[in-house]
Backbone bond lengths (Angstrom), bond angles and torsions (degrees), N, CA, C in turn:
res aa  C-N    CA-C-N  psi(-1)  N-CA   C-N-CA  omega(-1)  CA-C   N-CA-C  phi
1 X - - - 1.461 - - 1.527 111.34 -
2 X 1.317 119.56 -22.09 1.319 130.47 177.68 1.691 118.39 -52.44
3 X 1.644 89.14 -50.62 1.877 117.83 -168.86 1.355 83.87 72.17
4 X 1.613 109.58 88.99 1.575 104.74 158.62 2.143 113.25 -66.74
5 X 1.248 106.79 -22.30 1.253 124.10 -166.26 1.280 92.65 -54.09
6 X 1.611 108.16 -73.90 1.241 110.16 166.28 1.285 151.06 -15.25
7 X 1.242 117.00 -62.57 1.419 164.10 152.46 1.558 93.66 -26.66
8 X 0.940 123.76 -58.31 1.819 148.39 -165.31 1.203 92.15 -67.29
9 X 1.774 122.80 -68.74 1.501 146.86 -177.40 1.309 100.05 -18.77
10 X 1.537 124.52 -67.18 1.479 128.65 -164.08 1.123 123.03 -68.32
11 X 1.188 105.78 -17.87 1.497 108.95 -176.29 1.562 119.92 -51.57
12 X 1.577 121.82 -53.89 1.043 112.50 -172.51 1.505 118.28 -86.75
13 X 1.890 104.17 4.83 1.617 112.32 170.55 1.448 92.11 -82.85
14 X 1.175 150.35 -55.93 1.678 147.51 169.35 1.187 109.47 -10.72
15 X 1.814 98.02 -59.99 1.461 111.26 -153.50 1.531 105.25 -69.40
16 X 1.443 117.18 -29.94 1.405 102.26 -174.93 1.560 139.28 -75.19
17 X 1.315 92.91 5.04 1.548 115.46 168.86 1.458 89.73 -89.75
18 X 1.357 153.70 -63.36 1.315 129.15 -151.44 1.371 97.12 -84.12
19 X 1.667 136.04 -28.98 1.515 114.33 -176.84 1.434 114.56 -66.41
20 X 1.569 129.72 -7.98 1.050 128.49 -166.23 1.999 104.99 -102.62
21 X 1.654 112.77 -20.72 0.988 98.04 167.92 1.305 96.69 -96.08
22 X 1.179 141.56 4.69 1.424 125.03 162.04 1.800 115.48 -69.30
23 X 1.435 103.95 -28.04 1.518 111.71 176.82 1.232 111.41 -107.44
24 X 1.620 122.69 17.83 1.532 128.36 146.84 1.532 111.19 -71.44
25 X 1.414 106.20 -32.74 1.505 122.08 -173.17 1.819 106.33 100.92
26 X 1.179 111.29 17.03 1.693 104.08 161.96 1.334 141.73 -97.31
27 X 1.287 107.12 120.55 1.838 110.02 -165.57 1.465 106.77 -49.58
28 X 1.370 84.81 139.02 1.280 116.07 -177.71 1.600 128.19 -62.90
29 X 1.544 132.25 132.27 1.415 80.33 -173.87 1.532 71.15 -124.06
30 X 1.292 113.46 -178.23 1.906 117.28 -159.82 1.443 87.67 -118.66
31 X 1.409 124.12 -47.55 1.777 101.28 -161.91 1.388 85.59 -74.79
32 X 1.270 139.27 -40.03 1.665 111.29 -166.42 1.513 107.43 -63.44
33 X 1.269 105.10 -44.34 1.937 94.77 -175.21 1.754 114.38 -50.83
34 X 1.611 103.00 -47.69 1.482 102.68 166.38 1.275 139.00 -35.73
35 X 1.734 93.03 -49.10 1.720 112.05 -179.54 0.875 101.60 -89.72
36 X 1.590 140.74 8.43 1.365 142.15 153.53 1.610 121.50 -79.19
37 X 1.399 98.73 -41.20 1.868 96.50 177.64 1.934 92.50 -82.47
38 X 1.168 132.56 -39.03 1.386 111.46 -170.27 1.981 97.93 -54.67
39 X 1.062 117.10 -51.23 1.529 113.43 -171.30 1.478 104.78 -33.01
40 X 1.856 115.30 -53.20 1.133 88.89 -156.82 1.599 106.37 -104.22
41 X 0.991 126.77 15.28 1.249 129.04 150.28 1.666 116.70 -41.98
42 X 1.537 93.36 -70.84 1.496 108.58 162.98 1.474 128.45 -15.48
43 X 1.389 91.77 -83.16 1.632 120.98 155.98 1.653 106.67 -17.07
44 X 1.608 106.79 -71.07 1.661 116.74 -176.66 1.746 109.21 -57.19
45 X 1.467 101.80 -43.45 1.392 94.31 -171.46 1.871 122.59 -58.92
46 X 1.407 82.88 -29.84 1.841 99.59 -166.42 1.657 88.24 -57.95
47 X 1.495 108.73 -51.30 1.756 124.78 -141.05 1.823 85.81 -72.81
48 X 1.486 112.94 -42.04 2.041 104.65 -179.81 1.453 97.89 -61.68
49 X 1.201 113.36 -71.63 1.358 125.24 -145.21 1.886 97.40 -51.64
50 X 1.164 126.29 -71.23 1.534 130.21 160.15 1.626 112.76 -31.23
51 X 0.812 128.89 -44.22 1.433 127.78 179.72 1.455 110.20 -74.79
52 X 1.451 123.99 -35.40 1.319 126.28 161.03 1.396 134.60 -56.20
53 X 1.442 96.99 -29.69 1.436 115.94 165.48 1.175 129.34 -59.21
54 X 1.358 105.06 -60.98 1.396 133.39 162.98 1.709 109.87 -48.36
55 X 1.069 113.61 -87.21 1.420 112.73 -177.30 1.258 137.33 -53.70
56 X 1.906 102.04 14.28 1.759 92.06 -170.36 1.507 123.25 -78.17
57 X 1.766 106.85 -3.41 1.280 126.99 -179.97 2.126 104.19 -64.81
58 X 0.641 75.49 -40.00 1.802 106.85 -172.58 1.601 106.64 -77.69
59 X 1.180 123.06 -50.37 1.357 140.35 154.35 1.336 114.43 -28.77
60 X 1.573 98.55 -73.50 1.549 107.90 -160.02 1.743 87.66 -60.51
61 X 1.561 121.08 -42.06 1.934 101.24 -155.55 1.170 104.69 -78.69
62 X 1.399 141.20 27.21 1.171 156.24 171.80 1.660 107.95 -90.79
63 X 1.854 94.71 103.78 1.868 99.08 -164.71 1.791 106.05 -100.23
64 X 1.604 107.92 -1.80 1.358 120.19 172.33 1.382 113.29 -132.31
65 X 1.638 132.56 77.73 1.000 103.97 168.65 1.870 129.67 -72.53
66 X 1.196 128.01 -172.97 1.279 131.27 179.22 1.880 103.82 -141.70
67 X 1.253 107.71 149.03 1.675 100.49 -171.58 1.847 90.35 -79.86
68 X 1.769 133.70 33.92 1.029 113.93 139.31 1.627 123.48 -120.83
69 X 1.721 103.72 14.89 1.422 106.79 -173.26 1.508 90.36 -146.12
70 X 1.652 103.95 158.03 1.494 114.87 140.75 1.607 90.25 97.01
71 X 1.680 108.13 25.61 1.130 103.91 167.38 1.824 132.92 88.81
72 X 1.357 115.73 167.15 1.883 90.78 178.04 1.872 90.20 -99.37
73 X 1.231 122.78 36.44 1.664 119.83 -171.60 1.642 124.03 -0.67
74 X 1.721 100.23 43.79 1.377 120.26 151.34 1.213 123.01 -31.29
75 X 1.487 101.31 -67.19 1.419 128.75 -178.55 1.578 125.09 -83.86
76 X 1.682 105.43 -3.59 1.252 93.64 179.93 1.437 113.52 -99.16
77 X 1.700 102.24 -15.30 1.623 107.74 176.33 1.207 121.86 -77.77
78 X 1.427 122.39 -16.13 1.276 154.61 171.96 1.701 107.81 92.12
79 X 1.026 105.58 41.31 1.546 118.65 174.01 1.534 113.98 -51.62
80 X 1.477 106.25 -45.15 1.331 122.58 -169.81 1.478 102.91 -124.88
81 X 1.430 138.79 151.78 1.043 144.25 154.24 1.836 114.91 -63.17
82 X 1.360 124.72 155.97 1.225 108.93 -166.67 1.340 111.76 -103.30
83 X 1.653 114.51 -11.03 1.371 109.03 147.22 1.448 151.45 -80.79
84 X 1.814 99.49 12.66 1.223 137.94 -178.96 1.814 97.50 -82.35
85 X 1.647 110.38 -51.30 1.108 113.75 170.10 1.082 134.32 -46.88
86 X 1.396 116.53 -48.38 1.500 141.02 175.54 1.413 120.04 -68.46
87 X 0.953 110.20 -33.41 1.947 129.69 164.45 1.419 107.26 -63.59
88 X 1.135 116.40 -55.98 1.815 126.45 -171.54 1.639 86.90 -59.65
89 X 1.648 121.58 -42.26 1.616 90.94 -147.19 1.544 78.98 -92.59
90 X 1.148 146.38 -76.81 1.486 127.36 -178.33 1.764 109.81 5.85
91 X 1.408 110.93 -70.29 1.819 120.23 -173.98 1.357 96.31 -25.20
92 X 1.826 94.59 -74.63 1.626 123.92 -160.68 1.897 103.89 -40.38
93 X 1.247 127.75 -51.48 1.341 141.35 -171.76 1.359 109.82 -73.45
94 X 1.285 106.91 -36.36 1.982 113.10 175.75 1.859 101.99 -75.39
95 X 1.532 119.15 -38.64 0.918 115.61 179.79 1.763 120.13 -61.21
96 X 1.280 75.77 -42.38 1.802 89.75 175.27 1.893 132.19 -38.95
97 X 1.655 79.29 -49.75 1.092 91.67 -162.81 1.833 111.85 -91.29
98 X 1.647 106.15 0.45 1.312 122.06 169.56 1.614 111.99 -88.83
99 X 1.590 101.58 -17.43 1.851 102.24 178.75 1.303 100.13 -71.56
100 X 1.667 95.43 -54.60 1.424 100.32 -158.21 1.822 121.66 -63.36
101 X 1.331 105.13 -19.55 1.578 128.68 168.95 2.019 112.55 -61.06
102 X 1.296 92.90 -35.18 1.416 108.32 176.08 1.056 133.49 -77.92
103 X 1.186 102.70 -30.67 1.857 141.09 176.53 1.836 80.50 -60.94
104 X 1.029 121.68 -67.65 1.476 109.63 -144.33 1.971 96.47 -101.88
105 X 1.079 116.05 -43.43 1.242 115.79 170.33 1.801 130.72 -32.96
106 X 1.912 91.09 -71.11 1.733 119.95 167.70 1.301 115.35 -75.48
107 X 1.117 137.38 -20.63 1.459 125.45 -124.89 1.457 96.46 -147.62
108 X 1.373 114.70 -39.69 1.502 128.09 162.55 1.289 108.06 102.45
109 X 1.271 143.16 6.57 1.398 143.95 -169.17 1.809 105.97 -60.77
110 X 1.058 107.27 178.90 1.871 107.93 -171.38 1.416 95.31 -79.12
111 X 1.309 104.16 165.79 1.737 115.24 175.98 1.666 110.97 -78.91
112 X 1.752 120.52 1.55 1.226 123.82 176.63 1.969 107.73 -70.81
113 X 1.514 87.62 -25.60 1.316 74.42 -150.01 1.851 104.99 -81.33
114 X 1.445 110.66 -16.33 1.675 107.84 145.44 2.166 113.12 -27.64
115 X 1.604 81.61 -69.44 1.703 89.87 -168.96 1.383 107.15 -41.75
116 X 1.717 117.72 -47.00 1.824 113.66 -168.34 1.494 108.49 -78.21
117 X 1.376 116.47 -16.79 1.372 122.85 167.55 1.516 103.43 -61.89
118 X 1.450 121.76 -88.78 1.850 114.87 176.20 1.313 107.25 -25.47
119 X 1.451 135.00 -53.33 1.391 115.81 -149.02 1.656 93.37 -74.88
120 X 1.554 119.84 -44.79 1.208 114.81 173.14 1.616 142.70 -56.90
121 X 1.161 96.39 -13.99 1.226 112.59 152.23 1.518 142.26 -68.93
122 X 1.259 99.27 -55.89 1.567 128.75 174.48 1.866 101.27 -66.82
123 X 1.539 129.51 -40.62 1.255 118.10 166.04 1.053 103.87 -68.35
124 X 1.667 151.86 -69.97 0.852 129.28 -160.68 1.494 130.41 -84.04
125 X 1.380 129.55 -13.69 1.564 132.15 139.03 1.253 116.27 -55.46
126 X 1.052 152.69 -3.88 1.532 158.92 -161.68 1.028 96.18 -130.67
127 X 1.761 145.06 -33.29 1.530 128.55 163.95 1.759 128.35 -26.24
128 X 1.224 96.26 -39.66 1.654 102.86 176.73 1.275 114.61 -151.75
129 X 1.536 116.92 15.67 1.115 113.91 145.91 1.638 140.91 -113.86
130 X 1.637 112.92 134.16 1.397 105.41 -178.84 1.806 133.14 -58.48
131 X 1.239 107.20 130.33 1.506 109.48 54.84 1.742 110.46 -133.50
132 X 1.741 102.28 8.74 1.563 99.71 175.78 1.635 107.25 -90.37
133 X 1.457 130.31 -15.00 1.339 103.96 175.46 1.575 140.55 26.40
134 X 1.679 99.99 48.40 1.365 99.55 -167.52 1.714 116.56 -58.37
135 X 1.218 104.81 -40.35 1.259 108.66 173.88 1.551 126.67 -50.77
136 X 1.035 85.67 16.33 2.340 96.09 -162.27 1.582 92.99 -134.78
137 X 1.044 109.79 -4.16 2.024 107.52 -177.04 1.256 92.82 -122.74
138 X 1.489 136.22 7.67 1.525 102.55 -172.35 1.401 130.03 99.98
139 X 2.004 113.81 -33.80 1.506 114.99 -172.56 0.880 97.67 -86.91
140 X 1.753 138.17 -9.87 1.393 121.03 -153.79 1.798 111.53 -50.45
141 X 1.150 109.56 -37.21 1.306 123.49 -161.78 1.819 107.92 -74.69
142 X 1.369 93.27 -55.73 1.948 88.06 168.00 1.538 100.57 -69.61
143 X 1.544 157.99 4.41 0.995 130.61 172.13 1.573 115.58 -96.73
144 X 1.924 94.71 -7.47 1.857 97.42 -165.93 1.826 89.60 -87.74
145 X 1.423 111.69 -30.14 2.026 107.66 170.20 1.385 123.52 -78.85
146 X 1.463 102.83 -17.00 1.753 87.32 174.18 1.609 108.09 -89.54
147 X 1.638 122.95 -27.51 1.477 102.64 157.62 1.442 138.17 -67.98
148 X 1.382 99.53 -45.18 1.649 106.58 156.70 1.371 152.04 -45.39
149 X 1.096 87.15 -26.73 1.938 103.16 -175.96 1.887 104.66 -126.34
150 X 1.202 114.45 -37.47 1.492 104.20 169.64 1.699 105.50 -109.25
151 X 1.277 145.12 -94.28 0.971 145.87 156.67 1.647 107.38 29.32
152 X 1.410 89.32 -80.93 1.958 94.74 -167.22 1.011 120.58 -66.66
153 X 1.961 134.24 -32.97 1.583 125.88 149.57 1.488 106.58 -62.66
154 X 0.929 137.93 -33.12 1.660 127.79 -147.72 1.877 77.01 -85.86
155 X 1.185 149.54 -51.33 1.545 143.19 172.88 1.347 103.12 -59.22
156 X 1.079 142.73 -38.13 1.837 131.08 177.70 1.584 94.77 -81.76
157 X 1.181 134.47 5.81 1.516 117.49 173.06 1.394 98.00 -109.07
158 X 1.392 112.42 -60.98 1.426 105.75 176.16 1.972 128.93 -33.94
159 X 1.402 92.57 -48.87 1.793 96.12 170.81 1.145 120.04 -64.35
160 X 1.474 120.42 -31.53 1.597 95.69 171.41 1.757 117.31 -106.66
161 X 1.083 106.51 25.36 1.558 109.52 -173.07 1.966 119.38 -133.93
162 X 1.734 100.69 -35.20 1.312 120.56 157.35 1.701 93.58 89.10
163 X 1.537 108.28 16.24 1.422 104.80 176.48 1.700 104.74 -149.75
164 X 1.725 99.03 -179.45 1.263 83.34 -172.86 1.844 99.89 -121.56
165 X 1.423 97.98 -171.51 1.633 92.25 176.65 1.810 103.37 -150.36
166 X 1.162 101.26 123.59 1.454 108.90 171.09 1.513 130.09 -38.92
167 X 1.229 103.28 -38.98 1.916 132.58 -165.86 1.565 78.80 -68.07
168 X 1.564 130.65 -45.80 1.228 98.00 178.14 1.694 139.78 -60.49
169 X 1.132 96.36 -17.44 1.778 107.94 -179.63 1.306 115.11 -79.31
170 X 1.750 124.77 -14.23 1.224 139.95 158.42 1.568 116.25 -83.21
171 X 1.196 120.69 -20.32 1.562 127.09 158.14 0.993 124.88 -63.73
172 X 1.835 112.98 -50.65 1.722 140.47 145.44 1.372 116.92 -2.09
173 X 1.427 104.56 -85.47 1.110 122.71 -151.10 1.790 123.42 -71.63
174 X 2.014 124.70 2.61 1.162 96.57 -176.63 2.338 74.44 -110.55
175 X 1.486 106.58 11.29 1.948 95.58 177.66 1.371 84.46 -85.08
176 X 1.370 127.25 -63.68 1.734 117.43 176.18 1.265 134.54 -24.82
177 X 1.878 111.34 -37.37 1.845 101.92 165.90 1.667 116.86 -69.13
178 X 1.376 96.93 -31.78 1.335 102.90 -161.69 1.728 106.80 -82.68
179 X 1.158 118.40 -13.27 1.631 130.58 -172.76 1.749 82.24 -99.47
180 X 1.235 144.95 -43.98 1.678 133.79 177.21 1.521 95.15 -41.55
181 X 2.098 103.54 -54.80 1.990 109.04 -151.89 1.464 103.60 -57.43
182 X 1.300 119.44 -22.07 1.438 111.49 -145.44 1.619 98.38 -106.18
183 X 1.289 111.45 -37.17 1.857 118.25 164.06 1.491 119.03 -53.07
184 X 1.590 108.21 -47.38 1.343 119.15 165.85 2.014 108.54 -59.41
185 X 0.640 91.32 -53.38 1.819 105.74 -169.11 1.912 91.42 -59.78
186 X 1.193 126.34 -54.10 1.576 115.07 163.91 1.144 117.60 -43.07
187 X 1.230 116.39 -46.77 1.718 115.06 -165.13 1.691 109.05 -77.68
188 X 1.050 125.51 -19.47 1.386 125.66 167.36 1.319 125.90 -34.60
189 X 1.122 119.98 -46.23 1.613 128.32 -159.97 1.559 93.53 -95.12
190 X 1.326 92.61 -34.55 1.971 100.29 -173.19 1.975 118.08 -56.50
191 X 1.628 109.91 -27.22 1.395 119.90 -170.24 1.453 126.44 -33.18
192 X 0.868 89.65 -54.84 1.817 108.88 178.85 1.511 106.55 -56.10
193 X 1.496 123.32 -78.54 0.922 128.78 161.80 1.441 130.13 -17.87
194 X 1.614 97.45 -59.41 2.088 112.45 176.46 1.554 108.30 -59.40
195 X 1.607 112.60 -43.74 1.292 111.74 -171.30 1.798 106.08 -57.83
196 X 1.611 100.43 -49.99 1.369 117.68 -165.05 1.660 106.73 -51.49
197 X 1.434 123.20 -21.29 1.462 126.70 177.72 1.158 106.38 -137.46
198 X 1.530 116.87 48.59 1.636 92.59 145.75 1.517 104.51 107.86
199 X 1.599 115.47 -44.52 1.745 103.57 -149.65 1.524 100.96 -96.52
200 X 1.214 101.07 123.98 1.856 124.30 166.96 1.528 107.28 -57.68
201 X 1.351 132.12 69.81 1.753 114.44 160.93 1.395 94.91 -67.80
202 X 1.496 84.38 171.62 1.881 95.41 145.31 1.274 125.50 -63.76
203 X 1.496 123.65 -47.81 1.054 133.42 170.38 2.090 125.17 -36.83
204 X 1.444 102.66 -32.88 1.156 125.13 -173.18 1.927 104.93 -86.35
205 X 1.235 88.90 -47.68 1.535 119.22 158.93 1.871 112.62 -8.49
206 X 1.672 89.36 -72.04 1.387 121.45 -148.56 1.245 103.74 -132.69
207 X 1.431 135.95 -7.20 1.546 132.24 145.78 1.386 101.68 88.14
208 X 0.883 129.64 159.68 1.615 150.04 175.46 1.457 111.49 -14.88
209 X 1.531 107.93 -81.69 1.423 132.96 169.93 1.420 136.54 -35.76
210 X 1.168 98.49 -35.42 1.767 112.86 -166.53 2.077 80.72 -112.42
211 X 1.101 128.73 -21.21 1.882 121.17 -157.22 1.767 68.84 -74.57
212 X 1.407 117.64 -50.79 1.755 122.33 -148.41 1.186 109.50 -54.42
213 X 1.812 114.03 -52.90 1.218 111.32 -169.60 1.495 117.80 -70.56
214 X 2.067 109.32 -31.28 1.903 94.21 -177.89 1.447 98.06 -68.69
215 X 1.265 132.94 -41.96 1.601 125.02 -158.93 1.612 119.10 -45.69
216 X 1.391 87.84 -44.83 1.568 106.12 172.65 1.689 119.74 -79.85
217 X 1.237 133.05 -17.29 0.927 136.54 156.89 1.409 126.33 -60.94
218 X 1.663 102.25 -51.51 1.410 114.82 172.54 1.503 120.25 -82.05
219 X 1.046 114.20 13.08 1.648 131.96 179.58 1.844 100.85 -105.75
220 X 1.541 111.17 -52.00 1.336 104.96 136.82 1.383 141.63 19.03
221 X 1.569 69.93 -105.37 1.464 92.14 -165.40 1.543 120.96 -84.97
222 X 1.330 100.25 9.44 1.594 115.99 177.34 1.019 118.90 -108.96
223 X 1.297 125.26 -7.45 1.922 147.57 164.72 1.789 90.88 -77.24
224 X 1.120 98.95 -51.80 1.769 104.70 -174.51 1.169 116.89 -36.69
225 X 1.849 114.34 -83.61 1.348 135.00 153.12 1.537 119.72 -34.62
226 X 1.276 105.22 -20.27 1.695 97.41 -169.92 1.583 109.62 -89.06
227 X 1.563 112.37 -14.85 1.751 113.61 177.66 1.404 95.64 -105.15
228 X 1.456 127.73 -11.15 1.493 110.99 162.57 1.493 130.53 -79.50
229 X 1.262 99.57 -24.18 1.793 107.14 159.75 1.310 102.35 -77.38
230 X 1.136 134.72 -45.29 1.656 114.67 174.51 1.296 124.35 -49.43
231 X 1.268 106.99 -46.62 1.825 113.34 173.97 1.320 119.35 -43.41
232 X 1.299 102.54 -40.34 1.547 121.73 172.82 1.349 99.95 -45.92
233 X 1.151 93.48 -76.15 1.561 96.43 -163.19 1.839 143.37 -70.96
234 X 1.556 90.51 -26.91 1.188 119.11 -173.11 1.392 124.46 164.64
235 X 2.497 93.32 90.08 1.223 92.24 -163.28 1.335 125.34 -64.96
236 X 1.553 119.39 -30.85 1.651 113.61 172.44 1.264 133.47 -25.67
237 X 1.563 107.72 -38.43 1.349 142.16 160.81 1.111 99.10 -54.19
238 X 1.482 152.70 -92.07 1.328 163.38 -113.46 1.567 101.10 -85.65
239 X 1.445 99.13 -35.33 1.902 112.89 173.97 1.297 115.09 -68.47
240 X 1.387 132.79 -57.99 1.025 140.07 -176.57 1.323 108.72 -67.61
241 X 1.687 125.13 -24.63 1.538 116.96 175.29 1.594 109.12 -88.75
242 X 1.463 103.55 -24.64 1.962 97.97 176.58 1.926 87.57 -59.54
243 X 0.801 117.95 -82.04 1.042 124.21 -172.04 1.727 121.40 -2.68
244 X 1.246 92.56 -52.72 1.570 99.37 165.46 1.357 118.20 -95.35
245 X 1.110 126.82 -36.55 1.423 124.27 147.05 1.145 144.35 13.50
246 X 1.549 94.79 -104.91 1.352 151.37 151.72 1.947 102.62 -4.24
247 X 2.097 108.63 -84.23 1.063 103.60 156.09 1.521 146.99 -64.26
248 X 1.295 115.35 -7.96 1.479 120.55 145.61 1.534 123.56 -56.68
249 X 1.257 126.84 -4.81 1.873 121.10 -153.22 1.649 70.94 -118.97
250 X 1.222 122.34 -64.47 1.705 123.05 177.31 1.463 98.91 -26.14
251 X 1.653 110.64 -92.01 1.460 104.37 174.76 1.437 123.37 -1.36
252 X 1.516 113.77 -84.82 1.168 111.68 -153.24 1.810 109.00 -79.38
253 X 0.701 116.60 9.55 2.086 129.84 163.18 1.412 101.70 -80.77
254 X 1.770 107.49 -51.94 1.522 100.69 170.97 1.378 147.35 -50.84
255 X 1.728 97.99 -31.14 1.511 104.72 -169.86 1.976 101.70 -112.93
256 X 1.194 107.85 18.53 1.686 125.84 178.74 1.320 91.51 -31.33
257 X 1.974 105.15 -75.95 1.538 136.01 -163.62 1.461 101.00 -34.72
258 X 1.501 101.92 -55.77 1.397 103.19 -161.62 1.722 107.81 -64.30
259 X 1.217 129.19 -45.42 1.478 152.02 -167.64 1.373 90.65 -58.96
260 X 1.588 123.80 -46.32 1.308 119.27 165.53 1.537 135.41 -43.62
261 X 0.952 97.32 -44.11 1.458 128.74 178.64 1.318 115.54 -78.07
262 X 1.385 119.52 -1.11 1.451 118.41 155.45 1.795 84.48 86.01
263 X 1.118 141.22 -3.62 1.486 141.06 -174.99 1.622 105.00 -45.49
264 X 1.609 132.27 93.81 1.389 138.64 -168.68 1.881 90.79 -57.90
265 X 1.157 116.26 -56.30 1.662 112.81 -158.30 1.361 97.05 -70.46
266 X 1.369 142.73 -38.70 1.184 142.31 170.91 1.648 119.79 -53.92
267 X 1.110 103.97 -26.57 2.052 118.42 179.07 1.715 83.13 -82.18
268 X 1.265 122.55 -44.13 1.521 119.85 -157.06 1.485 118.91 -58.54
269 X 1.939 92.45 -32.81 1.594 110.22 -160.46 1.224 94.71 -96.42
270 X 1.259 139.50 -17.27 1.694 148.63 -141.17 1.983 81.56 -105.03
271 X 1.386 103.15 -76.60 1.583 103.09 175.39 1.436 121.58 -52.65
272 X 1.105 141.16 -36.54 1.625 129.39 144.48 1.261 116.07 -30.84
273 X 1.429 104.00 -84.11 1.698 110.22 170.58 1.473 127.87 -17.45
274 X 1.775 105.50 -58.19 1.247 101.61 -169.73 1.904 97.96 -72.59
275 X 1.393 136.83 -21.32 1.337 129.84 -148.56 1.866 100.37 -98.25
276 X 1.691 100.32 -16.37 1.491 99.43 153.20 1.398 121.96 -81.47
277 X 0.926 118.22 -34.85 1.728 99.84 173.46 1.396 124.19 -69.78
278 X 1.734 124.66 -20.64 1.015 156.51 175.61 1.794 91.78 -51.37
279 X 1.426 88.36 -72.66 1.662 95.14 -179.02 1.692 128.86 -53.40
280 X 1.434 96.01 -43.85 1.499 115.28 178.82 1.701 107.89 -68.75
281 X 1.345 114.93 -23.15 1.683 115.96 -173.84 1.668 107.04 -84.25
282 X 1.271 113.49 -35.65 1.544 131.06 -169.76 1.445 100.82 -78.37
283 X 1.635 121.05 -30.73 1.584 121.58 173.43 1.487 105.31 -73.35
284 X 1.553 106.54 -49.02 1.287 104.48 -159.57 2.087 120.37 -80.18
285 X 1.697 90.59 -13.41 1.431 91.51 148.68 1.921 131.79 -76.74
286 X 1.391 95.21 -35.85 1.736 85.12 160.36 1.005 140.05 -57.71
287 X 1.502 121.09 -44.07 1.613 131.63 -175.51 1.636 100.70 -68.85
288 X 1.896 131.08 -33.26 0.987 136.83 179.07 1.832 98.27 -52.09
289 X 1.347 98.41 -76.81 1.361 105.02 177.36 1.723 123.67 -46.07
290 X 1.060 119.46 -22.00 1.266 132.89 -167.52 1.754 105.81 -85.58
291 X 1.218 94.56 -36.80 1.335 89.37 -170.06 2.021 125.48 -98.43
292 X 1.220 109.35 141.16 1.525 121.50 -172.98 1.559 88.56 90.60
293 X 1.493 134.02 2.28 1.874 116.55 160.08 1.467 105.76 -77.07
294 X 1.347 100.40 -160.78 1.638 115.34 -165.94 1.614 94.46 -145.10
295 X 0.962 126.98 116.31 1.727 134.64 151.19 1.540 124.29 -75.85
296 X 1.407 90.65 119.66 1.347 106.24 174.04 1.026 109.80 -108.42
297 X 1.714 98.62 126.14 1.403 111.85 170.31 1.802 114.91 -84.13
């Protein structure tokens, strides 16, 4: 119920706020970066565990799940009680907000990083819960990329540097198409179900047909941008990621038809797909950045 997978996912979106003040040239400091990934773990745990709660209505009318939709059905087998759920994410959010208090209190980090803590909170407790229910209006999806892709480096830069840097929102922006493809690409299988209770995605939005073609567009166009910021930075890098790339963008042209076709295992393999390159782009911008700096211990 956690999504340890998940959990894992952020890591190297964290990290790219500290490889970049590592290639600003600012010492490093280790318990803040630490007490920086526990925050947003935290953060994640509150945002599953609450969303599980919330969605088990939505859950249960889910007659196909996929291990990228329809939930971790913790709660629908009755593994867990669902006020067991709701308790954990309360913990997770109280915990949060005692790291993040510590962060700046003990630890000395800037008083911003309180502020990216609330906002991070409030997006991801407010995903499915009222009275912002983003997930029920439609934003859920721009609120899971503006914490993910700007938010969560722009807070691992801020803690160890006490400032911010623009270059990150240009780093942002080709993990942001591809973190839209892959949120969109979950919600596919989910429609029926979302319509059947209530919840407004986009996906629900715009129905099968039209979810297929932006996901894949914006999956696109985020392979695109994502070897042109590499070039930037470090074309060796940019080669070795077209490389893998490259046959991922094929892929997903290939299995369009099928995605059309409402094909559940084809949405299954398409959302994997897109959440490895996701992963592989967020590594392969660190080591870019990482490399020809100097670490200070």
């Amino acid at each position: 119920m956690g999504r340890p997978l998940f959990l894992l996912g952020a890591l190297p979106l964290y990290m790219l706020g500290v490889s970049l003040a590592w290639h600003d040239g600012y010492k490093i400091n280790l318990s803040t970066l630490l007490s920086g990934i526990a925050l947003t773990w935290l953060v994640q745990l509150a945002t599953h565990y609450n969303n599980e709660y919330r969605d088990l209505a939505t859950d249960r009318a889910v007659e196909t799940p996929t291990r990228i939709s329809g939930g971790s059905r913790v709660l629908v087998r009755g593994l867990v009680p669902p006020k067991a759920a709701r308790f954990a994410g309360i913990v997770a959010f109280t915990l949060a907000v005692a790291v993040a208090l510590a962060l700046v209190f003990a630890l000395g980090a800037g008083y911003l990083t309180l502020l990216f803590a609330v906002v991070a909170l409030i997006i991801g407790w407010g995903y499915s819960e009222p009275p912002l229910k983003l997930d029920s209006r439609g934003l859920g999806e721009a609120g899971i990329v503006l914490l993910s892709c700007f938010l969560l480096p722009t807070t691992a830069y801020y803690i160890q540097t006490s400032t911010v840097s623009l270059f990150l929102l240009l780093v942002g922006i080709p993990l942001a198409l591809i973190t839209f493809a892959v949120t969109l690409a979950t919600e596919v299988p989910d429609i029926a179900a979302d319509e059947f209770t209530g919840k407004i995605t986009l996906a629900v939005m715009m129905q099968r047909k039209k979810s297929v073609k932006l996901h894949v567009a914006f999956f696109i166009s985020g392979c695109l941008s994502l070897v042109a910021v590499l070039v930037r930075l470090w074309p060796l890098v940019s080669l070795v990621s077209a490389m893998v790339i490259g046959p991922a963008v094929i892929v997903s042209l290939a299995v369009a038809k099928d995605l059309n076709k409402g094909d559940i295992k084809a949405v299954e393999r398409t959302g994997l797909l897109y959440s490895f390159v996701l992963g592989f782009g967020a590594v392969a911008l660190n080591v870019a950045l990482i490399v020809g700096s100097q670490w200070f211990i």
